[in-house]
Residue, then its C-alpha position, 0 to 999 in steps of 0.5 A: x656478803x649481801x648479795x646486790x640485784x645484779x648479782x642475783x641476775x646474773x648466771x652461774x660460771x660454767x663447771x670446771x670440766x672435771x667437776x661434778x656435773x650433776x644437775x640437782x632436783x627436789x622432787x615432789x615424790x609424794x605425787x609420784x610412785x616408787x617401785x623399790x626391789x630388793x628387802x635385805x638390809x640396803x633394801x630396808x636403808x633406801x626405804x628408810x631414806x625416802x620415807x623419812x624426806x616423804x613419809x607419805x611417799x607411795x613405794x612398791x617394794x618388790x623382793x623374794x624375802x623381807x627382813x624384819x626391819x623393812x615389814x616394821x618401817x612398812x607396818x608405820x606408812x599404808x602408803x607402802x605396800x609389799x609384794x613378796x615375789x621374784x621380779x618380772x618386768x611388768x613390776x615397772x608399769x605405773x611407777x616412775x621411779x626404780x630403786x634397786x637394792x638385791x644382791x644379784x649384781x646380774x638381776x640388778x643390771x637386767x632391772x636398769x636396761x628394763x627401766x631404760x627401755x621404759x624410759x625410766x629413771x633408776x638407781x641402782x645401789x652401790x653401782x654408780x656408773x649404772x645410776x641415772x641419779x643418786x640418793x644424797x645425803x641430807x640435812x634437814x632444818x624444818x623448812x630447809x634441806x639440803x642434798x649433799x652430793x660426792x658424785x658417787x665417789x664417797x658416800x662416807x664423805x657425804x655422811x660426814x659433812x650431813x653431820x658437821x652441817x647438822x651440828x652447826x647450823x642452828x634450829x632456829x633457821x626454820x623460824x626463820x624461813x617462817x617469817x621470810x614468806x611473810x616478809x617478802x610478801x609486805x616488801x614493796x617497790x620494785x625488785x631491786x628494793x626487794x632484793x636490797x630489803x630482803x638481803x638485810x634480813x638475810x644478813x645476819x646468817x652470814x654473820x652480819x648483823x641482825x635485821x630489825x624492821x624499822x618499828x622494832x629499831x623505833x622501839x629499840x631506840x626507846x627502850x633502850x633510852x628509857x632503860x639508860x634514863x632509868x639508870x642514871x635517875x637510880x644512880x643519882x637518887x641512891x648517890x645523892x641520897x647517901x653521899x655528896x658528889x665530892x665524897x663519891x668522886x674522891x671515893x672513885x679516884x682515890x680508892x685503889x679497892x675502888x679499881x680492884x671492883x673495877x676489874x672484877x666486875x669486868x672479868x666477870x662480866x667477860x665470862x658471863x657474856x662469852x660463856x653465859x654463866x659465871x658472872x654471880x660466881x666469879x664476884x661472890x668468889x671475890x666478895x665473900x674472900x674479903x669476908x663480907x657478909x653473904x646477903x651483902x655480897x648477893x644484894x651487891x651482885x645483883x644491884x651491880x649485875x642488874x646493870x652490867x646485865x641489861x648492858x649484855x642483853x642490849x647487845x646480844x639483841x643486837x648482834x642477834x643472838x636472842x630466841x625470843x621464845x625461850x626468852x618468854x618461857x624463862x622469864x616469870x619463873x626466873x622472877x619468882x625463884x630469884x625474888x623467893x631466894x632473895x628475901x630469904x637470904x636477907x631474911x635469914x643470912x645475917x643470923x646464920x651467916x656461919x651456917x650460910x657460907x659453908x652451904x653456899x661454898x658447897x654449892x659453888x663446888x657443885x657448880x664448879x665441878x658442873x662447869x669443867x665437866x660441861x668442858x669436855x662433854x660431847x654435844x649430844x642430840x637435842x632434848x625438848x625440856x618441858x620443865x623450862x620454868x622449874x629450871x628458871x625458877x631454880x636458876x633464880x631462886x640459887x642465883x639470888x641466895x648464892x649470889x650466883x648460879x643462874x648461868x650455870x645452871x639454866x645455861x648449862x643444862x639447856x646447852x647440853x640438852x643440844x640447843x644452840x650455844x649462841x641463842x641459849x648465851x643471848x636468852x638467857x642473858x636478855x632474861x638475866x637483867x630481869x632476873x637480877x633487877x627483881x633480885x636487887x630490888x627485894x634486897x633494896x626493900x628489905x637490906x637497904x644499899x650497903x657497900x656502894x663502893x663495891x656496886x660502883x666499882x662492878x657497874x662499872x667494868x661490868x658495862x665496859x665488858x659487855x659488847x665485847x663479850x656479846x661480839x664473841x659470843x660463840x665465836x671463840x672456843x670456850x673450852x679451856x675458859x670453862x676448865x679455868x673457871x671450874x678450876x677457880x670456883x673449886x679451889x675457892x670452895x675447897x678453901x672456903x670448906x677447910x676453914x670450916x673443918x680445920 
């Protein structure tokens, strides 16, 4: 919850009398020197460890011997230097800060009462009740850090949670600190305003909803007007240009296939938001079992999706689940590859069709097969893809002549690259609308509309499933839903593929 002005004014509670009562410090070592003694193995850790939070830190390390490791760390930072002698005590002038790390316990002890009696702070490694301070664990986004402390009692304990905190807390949050600075230096008012101000634009990382400056709200607002405006007036010129008013609400109330599209297009619009893939799946599924023809089931998707898409991308701004970043890095490319693929399929699918179907059950095999794989694979370390626009040209260019696979591919491959779920689902979703909008509107320009009914139908659920969809992303575990829709894709075009060699 947001905190209010007073909260923040008011003191921390006093420490219960058996809990940790250290008092934490972030220090600027960079300004300070170091004298660390010891060059074994744990001599080689406690370097590593100051040298990774200040790579620039001015470190002393005194020992008889160094290990291999430690002379390769020390070789990459000149502020490092190496005196290969036995302590003596005149090794503590001019440092202010000791780190001991040798394996005689007895000359561990002897360089602690040295550095009390110079009044100076000492660690002493694997003996805590000799420590005037402890070396935490730490987790590191950017900008923000974080020291894990147990107190001394378990060091195993802390490296555990520096790796639950690392994988949960997303990568965007340096950004974030980025924009706060900026923010708090535009708030006006006194402090309560700035609090009451700065504490919506923090909401969201609590899970709250997202801060939006009251221009961005303005152009939401708008956007969001002219993309409904835009809706209706596609809808009513393809509807009155077609069919009568009468004929399309007998149609809708009277056509029990009518619902069935209903319900597809809300299933899959379910998946897709939840998952960031599977709507272009689940429908051509669906469509190509009723024996329509390939560019129709694709054209009609994508007409369909365009909508249920931009519904989904709408909300998932909204609850902000949207790197703005990755959204521009997707974008063109994935317009291109989807207009390439679209063409053609309407070019070319009627003519093969008997070639194309089986190509494209193969394929969605492969997708289903990378959909249940991605279920059980760990979460590996992030990976910078430096191909993001062949990935999104090739998630189009499939998505269009497959009538599906943009989600699977693009979502997938940059999830298992270590990017965070939430954002990767919100951008890829928001680039989806566009995506599908330069899709349909090639098949417009070269097929014409067919199977309105279908369309309709798809809008329809599509729509009614998307702030559902994006309210749960990445909220819920998803593992068995991938598992159920690998599964479906796979039957589908295993039976899709018997028919061709049976």
């Amino acid at each position: 919850m947001p905190l209010s002005s007073n909260e923040l004014l008011q003191p921390e509670p006093p420490p219960q009398p058996n809990s940790n009562r250290l008092f934490p410090v972030f220090l600027k070592l960079e300004q300070l020197h170091v004298l660390l003694v010891g060059g074994g193995y744990v001599g080689h850790e406690k370097l590593a460890a100051l040298l990774a939070n200040s790579p620039a830190a001015a470190v002393t390390v005194v020992a008889t011997w160094f290990s291999a490791e430690l002379k390769a760390l020390a070789a990459r930072h000149p502020s490092v230097q190496l005196r290969e002698q036995p302590y003596q005590t005149t090794d503590l002038v001019g440092h202010d800060l000791v780190i001991v790390a040798t394996n005689d316990k007895a000359l561990n002890l002897r360089i602690k009462a040295d550095a009390t009696r110079q009044r100076l702070l000492c660690n002493v490694a694997d003996t805590p009740e000799a420590c005037d301070f402890y070396l935490g664990s730490i987790v590191q986004k950017g900008d923000l850090k974080i020291a894990i402390s147990t107190n001394g009692k378990s060091p195993t304990i802390a490296k555990r949670l520096r790796e639950m905190l690392t994988q949960a807390l997303p990568d965007e949050l340096h950004d974030v600190l980025q924009r706060m600075s900026v923010i708090r230096d535009k708030v006006g008012g006194d402090f309560a305003h700035k609090v009451k101000s700065l504490n919506a634009v923090t909401a969201e990382l609590t899970g709250g909803p997202a801060y939006e400056s009251p221009a961005a709200a303005r152009w939401r607002r708008i956007a969001t007007a002219s993309l409904l405006a835009f809706a209706v007036m596609l809808v009513f010129n393809i509807l009155s240009y077609y069919f009568t008013l009468e004929q399309v609400w007998s149609a809708a109330t009277h056509a029990e296939m009518f619902w069935l599209f209903v319900a597809i297009g809300f299933g899959a619009q379910l998946i897709d938001g939840l998952l960031g893939m599977g709507y272009g799946v689940v429908t051509a599924i669906s469509l190509m079992s009723l024996n329509i023809a390939p560019a129709a089931v694709s054209a009609s998707i994508h007409t369909a999706e365009m909508f249920a898409s931009g519904a989904s991308g709408y909300h998932h701004y909204r609850f902000g689940n949207v790197n703005k970043r990755l959204f521009k890095v997707l974008l063109i490319p994935g317009v291109l590859g989807a207009v390439t693929g679209a063409y053609l399929l309407s070019k070319f699918g009627e003519t093969y069709a008997g070639y194309v179907k089986p190509l494209l059950a193969a394929y969605l095999l492969l997708l289903g097969i990378r959909i249940i794989s991605k279920a059980f694979s760990k979460p590996g370390s992030r990976k910078k893809h430096k191909k993001l626009g062949l990935l999104a040209a090739a998630g189009g260019f499939l998505d269009s002549f497959g009538g599906g696979g943009w989600g699977p591919l693009v979502t997938s491959t940059l999830i298992a690259g270590g990017r965070t779920p939430q954002y990767v689902i919100g951008s890829v979703s928001v680039t989806e609308f566009f995506v599908t909008f330069a899709s349909a509107v090639t098949f417009f320009a070269t097929l014409g509309i067919s199977h309105w009914q279908i369309i309709l139908g798809l809008i329809v659920g599509g729509v009614a499933a998307s702030p559902i969809a994006a309210r749960l992303a990445g909220r819920i575990p998803v593992r068995w839903m991938l598992v159920g829709v690998g599964l479906m894709v796979i039957v589908w075009s295993l039976w899709a593929l018997r028919k061709v060699f049976m």
